[in-house]
C-alpha positions as CSV (number, residue, x, y, z in Angstrom):
1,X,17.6,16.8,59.6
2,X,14.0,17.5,59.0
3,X,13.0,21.0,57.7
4,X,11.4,23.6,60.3
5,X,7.9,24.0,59.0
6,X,5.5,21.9,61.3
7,X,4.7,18.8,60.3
8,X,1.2,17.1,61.4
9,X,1.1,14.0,62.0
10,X,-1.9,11.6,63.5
11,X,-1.2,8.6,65.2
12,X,-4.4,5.8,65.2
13,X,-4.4,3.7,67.8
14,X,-7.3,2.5,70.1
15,X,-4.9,2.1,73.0
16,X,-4.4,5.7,74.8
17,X,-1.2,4.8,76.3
18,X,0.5,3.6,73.4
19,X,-0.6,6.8,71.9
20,X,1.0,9.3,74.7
21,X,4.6,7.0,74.1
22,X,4.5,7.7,70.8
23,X,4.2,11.3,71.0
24,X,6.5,11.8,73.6
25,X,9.3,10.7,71.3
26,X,8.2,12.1,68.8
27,X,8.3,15.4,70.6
28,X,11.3,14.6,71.5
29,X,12.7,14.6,68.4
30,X,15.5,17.3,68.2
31,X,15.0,20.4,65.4
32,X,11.6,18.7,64.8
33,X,7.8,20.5,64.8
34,X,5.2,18.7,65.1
35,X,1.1,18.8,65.2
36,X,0.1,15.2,66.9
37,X,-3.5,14.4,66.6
38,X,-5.2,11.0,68.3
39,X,-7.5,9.1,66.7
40,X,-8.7,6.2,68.0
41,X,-11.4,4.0,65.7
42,X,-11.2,3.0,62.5
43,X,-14.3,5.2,61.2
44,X,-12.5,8.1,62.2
45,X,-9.3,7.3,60.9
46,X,-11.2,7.2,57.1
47,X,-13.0,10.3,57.6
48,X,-9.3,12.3,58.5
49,X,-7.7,10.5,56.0
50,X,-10.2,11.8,53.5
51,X,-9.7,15.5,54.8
52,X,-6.0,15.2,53.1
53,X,-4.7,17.3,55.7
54,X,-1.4,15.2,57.5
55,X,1.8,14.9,56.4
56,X,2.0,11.1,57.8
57,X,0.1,8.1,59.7
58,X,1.5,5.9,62.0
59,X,-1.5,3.0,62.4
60,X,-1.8,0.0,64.7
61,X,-2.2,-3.2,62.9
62,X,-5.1,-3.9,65.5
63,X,-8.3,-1.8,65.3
64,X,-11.3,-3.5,66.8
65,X,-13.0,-5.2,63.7
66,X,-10.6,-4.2,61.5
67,X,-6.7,-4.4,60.5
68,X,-3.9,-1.1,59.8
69,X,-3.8,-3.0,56.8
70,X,-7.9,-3.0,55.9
71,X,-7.8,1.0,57.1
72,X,-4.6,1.1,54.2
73,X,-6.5,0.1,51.5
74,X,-9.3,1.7,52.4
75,X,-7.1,4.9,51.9
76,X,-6.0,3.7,48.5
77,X,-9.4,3.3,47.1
78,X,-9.8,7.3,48.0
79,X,-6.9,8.0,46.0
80,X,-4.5,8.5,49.2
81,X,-0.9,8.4,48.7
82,X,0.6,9.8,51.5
83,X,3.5,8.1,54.0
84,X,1.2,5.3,55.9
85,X,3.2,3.8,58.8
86,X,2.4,0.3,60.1
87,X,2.8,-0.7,64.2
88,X,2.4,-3.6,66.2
89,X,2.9,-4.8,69.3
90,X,5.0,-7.6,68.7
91,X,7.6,-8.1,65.3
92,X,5.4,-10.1,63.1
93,X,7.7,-11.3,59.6
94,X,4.5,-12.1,57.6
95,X,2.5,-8.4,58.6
96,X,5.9,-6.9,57.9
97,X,5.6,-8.6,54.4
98,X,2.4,-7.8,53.6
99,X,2.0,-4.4,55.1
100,X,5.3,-3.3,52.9
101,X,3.8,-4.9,49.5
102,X,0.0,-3.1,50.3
103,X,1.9,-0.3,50.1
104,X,3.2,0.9,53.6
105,X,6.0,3.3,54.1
106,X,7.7,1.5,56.8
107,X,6.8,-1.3,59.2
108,X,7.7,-0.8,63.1
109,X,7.5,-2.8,66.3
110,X,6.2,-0.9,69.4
111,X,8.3,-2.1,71.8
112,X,11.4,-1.4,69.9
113,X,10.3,2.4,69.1
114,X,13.0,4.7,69.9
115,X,13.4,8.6,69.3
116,X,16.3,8.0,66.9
117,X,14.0,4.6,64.9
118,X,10.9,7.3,64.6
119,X,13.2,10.4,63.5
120,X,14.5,8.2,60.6
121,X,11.3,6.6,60.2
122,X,9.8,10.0,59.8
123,X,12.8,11.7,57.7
124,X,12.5,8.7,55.1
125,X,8.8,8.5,55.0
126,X,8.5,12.6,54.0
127,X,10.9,11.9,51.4
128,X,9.9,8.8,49.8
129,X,6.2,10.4,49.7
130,X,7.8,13.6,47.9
131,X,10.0,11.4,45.2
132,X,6.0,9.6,45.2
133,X,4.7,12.5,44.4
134,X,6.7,13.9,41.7
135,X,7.0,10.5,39.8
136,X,3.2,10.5,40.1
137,X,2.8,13.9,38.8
138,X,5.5,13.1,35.9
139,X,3.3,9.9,35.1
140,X,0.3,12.3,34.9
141,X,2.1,14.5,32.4
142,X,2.9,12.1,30.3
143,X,0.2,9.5,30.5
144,X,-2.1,13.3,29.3
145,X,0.5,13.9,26.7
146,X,0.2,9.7,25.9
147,X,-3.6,10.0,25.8
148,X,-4.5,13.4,24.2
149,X,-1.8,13.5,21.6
150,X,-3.4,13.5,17.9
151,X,-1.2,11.3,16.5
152,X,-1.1,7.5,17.4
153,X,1.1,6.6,20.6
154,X,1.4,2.7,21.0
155,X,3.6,0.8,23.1
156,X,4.7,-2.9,22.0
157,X,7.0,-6.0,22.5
158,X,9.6,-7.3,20.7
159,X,7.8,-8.7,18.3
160,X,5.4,-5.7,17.4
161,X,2.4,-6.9,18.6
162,X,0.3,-4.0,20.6
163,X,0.5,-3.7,24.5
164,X,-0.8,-0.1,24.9
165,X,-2.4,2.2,22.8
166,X,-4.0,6.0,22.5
167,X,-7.5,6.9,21.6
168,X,-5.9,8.5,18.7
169,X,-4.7,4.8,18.0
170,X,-8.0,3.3,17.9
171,X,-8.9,6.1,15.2
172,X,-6.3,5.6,13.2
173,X,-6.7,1.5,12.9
174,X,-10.6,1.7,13.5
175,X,-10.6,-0.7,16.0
176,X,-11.4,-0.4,20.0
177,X,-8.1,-0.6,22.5
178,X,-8.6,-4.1,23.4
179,X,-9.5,-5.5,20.0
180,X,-5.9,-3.9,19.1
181,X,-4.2,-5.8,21.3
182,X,-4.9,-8.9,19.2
183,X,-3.0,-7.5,16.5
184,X,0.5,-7.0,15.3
185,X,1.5,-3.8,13.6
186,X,3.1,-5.1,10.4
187,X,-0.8,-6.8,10.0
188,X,-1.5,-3.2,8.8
189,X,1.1,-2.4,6.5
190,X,-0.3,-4.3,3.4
191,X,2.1,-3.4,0.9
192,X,5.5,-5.4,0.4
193,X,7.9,-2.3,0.2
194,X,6.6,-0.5,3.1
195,X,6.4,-3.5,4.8
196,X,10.3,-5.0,4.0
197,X,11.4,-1.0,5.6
198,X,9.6,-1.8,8.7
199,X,11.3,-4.6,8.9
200,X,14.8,-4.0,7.9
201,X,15.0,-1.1,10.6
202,X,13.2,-2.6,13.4
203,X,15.8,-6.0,12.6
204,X,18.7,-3.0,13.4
205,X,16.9,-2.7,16.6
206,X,18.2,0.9,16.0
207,X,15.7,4.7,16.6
208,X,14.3,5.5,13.6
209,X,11.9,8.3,12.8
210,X,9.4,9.3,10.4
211,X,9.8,6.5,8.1
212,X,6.8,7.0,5.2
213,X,4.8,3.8,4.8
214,X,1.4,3.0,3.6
215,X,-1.1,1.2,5.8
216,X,-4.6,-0.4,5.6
217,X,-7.1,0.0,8.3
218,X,-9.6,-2.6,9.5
219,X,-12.2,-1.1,7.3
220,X,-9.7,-1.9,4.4
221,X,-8.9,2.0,4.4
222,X,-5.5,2.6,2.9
223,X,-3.7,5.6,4.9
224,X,-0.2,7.2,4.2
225,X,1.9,7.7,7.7
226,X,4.8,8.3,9.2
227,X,6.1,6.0,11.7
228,X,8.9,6.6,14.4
229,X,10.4,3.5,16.7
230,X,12.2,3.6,20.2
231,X,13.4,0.3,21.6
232,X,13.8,0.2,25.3
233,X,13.2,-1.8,28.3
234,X,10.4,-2.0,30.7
235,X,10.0,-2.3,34.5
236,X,11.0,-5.9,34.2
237,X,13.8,-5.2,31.6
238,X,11.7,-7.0,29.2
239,X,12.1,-5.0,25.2
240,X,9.5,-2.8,24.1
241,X,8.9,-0.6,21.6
242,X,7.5,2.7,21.7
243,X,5.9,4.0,18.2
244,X,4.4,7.0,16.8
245,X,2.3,7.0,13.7
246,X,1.5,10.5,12.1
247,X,-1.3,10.2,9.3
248,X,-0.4,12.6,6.5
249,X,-3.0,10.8,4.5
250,X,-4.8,14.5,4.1
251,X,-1.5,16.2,3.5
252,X,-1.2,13.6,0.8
253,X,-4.4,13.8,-1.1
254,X,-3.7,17.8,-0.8
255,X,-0.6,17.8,-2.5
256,X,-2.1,15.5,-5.2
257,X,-4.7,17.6,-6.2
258,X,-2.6,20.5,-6.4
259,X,0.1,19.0,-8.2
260,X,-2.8,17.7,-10.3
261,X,-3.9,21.2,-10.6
262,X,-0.2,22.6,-11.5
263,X,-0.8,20.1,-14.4
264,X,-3.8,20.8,-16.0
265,X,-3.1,24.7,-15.9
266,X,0.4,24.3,-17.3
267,X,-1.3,21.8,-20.5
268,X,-3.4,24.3,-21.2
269,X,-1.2,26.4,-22.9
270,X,-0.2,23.5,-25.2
271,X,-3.8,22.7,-25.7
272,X,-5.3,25.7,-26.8
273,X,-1.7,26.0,-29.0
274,X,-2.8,22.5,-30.9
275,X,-6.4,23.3,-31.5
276,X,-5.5,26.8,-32.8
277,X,-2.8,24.4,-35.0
278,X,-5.0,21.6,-36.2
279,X,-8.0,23.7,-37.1
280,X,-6.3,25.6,-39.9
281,X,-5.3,22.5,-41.7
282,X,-9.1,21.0,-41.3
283,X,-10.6,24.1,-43.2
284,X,-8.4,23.1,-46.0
285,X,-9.0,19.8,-45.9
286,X,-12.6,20.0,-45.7
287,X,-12.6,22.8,-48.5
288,X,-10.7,19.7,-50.4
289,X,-13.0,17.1,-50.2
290,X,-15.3,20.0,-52.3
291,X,-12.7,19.9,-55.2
292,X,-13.1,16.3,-55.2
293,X,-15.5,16.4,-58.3
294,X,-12.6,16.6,-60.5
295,X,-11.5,13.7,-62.6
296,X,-9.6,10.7,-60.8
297,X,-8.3,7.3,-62.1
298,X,-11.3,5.7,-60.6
299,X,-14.3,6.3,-58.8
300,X,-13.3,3.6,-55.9
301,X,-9.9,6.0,-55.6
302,X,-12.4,9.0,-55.1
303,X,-14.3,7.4,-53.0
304,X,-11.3,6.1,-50.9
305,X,-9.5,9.5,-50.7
306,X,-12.5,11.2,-49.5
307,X,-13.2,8.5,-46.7
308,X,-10.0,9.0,-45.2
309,X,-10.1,12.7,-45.3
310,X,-13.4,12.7,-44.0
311,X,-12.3,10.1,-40.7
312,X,-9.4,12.8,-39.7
313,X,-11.4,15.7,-40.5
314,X,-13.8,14.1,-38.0
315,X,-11.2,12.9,-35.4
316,X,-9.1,16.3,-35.4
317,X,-12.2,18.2,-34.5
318,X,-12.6,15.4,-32.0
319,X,-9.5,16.1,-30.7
320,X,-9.9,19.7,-30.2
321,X,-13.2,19.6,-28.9
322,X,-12.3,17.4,-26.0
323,X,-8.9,19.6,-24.9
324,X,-11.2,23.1,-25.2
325,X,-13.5,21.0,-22.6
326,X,-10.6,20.4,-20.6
327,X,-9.2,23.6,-20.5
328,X,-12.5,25.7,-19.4
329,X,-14.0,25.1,-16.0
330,X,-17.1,23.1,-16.2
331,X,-19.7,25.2,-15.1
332,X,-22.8,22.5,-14.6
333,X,-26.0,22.5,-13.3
334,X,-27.1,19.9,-10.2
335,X,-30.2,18.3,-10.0
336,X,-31.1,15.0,-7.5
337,X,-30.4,11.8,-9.7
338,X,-30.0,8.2,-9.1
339,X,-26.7,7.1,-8.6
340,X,-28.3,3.2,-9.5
341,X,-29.6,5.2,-13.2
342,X,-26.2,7.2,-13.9
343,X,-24.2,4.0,-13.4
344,X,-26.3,1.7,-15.6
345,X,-26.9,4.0,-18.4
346,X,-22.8,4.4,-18.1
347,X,-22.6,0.6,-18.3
348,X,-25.1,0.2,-21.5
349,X,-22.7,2.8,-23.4
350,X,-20.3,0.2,-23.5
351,X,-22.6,-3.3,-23.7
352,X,-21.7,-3.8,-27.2
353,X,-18.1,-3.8,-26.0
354,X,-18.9,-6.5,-22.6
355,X,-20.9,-8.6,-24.9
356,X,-17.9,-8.8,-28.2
357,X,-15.2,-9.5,-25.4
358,X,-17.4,-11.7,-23.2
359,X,-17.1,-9.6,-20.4
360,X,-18.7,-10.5,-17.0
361,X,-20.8,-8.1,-14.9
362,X,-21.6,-8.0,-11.6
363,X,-23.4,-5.2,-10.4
364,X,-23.6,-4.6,-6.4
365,X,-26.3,-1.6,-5.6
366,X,-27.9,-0.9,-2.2
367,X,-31.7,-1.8,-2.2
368,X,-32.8,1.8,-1.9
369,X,-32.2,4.0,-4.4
370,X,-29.0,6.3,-4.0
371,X,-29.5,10.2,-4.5
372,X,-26.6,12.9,-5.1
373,X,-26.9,16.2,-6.7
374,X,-25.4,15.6,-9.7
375,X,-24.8,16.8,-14.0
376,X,-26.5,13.1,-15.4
377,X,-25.3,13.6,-19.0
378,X,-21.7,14.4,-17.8
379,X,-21.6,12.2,-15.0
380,X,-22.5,9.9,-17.8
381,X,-18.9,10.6,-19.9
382,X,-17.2,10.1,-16.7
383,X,-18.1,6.9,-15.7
384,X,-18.4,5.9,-19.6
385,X,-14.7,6.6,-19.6
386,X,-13.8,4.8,-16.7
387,X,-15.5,2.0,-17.7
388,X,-14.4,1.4,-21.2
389,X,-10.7,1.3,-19.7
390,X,-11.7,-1.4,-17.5
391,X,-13.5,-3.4,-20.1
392,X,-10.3,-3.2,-22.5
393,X,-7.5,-4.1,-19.8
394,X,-9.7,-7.4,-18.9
395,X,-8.8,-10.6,-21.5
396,X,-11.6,-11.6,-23.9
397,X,-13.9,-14.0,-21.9
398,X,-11.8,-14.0,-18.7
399,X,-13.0,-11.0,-17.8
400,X,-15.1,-9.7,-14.8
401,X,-16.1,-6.3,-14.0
402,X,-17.9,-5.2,-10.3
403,X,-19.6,-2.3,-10.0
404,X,-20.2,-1.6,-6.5
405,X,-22.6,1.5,-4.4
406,X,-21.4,1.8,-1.0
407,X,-23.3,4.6,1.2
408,X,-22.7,6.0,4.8
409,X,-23.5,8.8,6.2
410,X,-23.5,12.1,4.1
411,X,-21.2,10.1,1.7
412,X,-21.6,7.3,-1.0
413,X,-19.0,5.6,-2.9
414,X,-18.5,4.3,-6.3
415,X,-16.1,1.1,-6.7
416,X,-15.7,0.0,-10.6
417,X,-12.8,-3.1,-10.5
418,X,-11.5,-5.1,-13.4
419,X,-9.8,-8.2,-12.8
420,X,-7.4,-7.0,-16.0
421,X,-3.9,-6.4,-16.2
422,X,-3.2,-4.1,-13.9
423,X,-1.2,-0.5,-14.4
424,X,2.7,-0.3,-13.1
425,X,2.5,1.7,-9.8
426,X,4.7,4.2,-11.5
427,X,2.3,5.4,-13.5
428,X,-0.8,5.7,-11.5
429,X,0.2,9.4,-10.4
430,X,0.6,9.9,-14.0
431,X,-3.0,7.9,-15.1
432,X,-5.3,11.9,-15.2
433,X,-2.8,13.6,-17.2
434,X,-3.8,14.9,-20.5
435,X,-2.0,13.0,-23.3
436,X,-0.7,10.4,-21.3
437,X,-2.2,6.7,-22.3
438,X,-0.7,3.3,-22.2
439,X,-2.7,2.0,-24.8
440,X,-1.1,1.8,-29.0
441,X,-3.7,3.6,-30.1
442,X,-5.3,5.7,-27.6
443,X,-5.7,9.6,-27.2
444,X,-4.9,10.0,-23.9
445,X,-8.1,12.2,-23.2
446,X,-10.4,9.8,-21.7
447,X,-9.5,9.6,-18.1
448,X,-8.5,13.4,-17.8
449,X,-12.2,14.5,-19.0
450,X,-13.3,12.1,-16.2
451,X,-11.6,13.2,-13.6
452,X,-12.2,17.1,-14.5
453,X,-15.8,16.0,-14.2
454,X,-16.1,14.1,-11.0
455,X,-13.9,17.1,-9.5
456,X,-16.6,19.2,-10.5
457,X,-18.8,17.5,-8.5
458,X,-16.8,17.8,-5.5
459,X,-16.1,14.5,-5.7
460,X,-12.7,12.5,-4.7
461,X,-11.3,9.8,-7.0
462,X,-8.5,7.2,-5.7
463,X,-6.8,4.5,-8.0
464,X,-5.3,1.4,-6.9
465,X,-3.8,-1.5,-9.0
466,X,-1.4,-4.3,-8.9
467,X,-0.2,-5.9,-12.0
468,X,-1.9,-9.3,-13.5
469,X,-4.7,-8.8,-10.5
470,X,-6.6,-5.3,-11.6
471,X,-7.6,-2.1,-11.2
472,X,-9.9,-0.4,-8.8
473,X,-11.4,3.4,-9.1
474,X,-13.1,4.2,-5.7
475,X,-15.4,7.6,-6.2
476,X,-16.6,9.0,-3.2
477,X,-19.5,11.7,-3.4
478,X,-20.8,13.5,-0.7
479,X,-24.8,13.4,-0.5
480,X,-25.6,17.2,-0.5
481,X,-24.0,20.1,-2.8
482,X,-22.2,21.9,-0.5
């Protein structure tokens, strides 16, 4: 039974008399209310169908110049989507065919037309255009959510290469929606381990959600994510896979520099405690080397003795003064400098060093020069440090140092890479720590008075290494103060 609100409905047809039948049994449809309006032309029939006003259309196939099915599609290119019922005068299989896949309701032969075939026809029209309608507005709601959600949303096949993806997507991968689609998802995840998790889950073909992996861009950007798989099936019961990718790459270099933070304001306790420490033994050592006048066995022992008391009284205060540095807040001045200056005067510190273990250089600036505000002498240290770790984790005349300017934008990067032997990935979190070194002999100092510096500058400072192939340290600094 149809409801008792009025329904309108127009009928188009240029033929008068077909148009009073069909009314007539439509009227005489029992429970039914109904607002019948004529139209007769196919320009008219566009400019009623664009007033959105009728609950349903029933259109001859035959309109002067034109087709039901021409007037149909014209609808569709106006974004109509209401019931749209074909008629013609005699059954035709092949207009039944093609009126149902352009998108008709229902297909009906005139001279067959009955009260009973209309009341049906009209009954399952008004409800197929309501299920229409609400699928439609579900497919809006989520094709918005699909579209404006801020992590990426990509749809693939079996194999995980891209079908569909969000704007957030092409952000995340820095590549445009249909270069994307060239591309398979684990092409992204560069690294082995995150890679071999993908692929044991998605071999399970079971959900899985926020699995942590680390992927590269297409600008060779690595990012830290979390990724989520659905399997299904699509319209043609084909496999897909639905994925979400959350970037926690900011959340990640947050909790790095405050765990970095934690660090350095928990070793300065024990820092100031050795300085206070050492520098009582050092006065009495230096007020020893004084008493050395006194007689000895030989002069080459006196000479000796005071030598080696003289090399730790010299390396103790070394010491100290380097964790005092660390422990205060650098407080520096900023003037314009040349990034091109700063890095070469860094990289003649340690020539003597390049030119005893035959090191290679190759040096990669822009053509113009490269301003930041910046401390010159302390900037200096920094990249001094960074540098002589390079040169000494390279072998003696197989080594090759780059030392690379990259600038965009308000920002310009620093890229110094050693084709040494690498550090173990379990201690790069570890590599800015006071006191922690991997070398025999070293201090342990170098790196974390580099990295206190190039913090100070509001720069950020990323590591990444593999063993036997190097180590790189990427320095970004922004071009103004602020």
């Amino acid at each position: 039974m149809l409801s008792t609100r009025e329904f309108k409905i127009v009928i188009v047809d240029d033929d008068e008399d077909d148009f009073f039948i069909i009314s007539d049994y439509i009227k005489a449809i029992e429970g039914g209310r109904f607002a019948i309006e004529w139209c007769n032309d196919y320009n008219s029939a566009i400019e009623i169908i664009r007033q959105r006003s009728s609950d349903i259309y029933f259109v001859d196939y035959r309109l002067g110049n034109y087709t039901g099915l021409d007037l149909l599609q014209a609808a569709q290119e106006e974004g109509f989507d209401d019931p749209f019922v074909i008629l013609t005068g005699k059954g035709n299989k092949v207009i039944d065919i093609k009126a149902m896949e352009s998108g008709a309701t229902d297909y009906l032969v005139k001279s067959e037309l009955t009260t009973e075939k209309l009341e049906r026809c009209i009954r399952y029209s008004l409800v197929r255009a309501g299920d229409l309608k609400e699928l439609k507005a579900r497919e809006n709601k989520y094709r918005n959510l699909f579209e404006t959600s801020k992590d990426a949303v990509f749809i693939a096949d079996e194999a995980l290469n891209f079908r569909e993806v969000n704007r957030a997507a092409t952000g995340l991968f820095k590549l445009g929606s249909e270069d994307l689609m060239d591309f398979n998802l684990l092409e992204f995840i560069k690294t082995e381990a995150s890679k071999d998790r993908v692929l044991k889950l998605f071999s399970e073909k079971q959900n899985f959600h926020d699995l942590e992996i680390e992927m590269e861009d297409a600008e060779k950007e690595k990012k830290a994510c979390l990724l989520s798989l659905a399997f299904s099936k699509d319209n043609e019961d084909k496999p897909v896979v639905h994925g979400i990718l959350h970037d926690i790459s900011g959340i990640k270099k947050a909790e790095l520099a405050n765990l970095q933070a934690h660090k350095l304001a928990m070793n300065e306790r024990l820092m100031r405690t050795l300085a206070h420490e050492i520098r009582n033994p050092l006065n009495n050592i230096s007020l020893s080397i004084e008493h050395f006048s006194m007689p000895l066995d030989s002069e080459e022992e006196k000479t000796s003795l005071m030598e080696i008391m003289k090399r730790n009284c010299t390396r103790i205060n070394h010491i100290i003064t380097e964790l005092l540095d660390l422990t205060k807040p650098l407080e520096l001045t900023f003037q314009p400098h040349s990034l091109q200056e700063i890095l070469d005067e860094s990289i003649q510190m340690i020539a003597d060093r390049m030119n005893l273990q035959k090191i290679y250089l190759n040096k990669v600036y822009p053509d113009t020069e490269v301003v930041i505000p910046a401390n010159k002498a302390k900037l200096v240290i920094a990249f001094t440090n960074i540098l002589i770790n390079a040169v000494e984790a390279m072998e003696s005349g197989k080594g090759e140092l780059t030392v690379t300017i990259n600038g965009s934008g308000n920002h310009v990067s620093v890229l110094i890479a050693d084709n040494g032997a690498g550090i173990p990935q379990e201690h790069l979190s570890r590599l800015f720590e006071p006191f922690f070194t991997l070398k025999k002999n070293g201090v342990g100092l170098g790196l974390s008075v580099s990295y206190s510096i190039i913090q100070s500058h509001n720069a950020a400072i990323d590591v990444r290494s593999e063993l036997q192939s190097g180590t790189q340290f990427h320095i970004v600094f922004n071009r103004s103060q602020e």
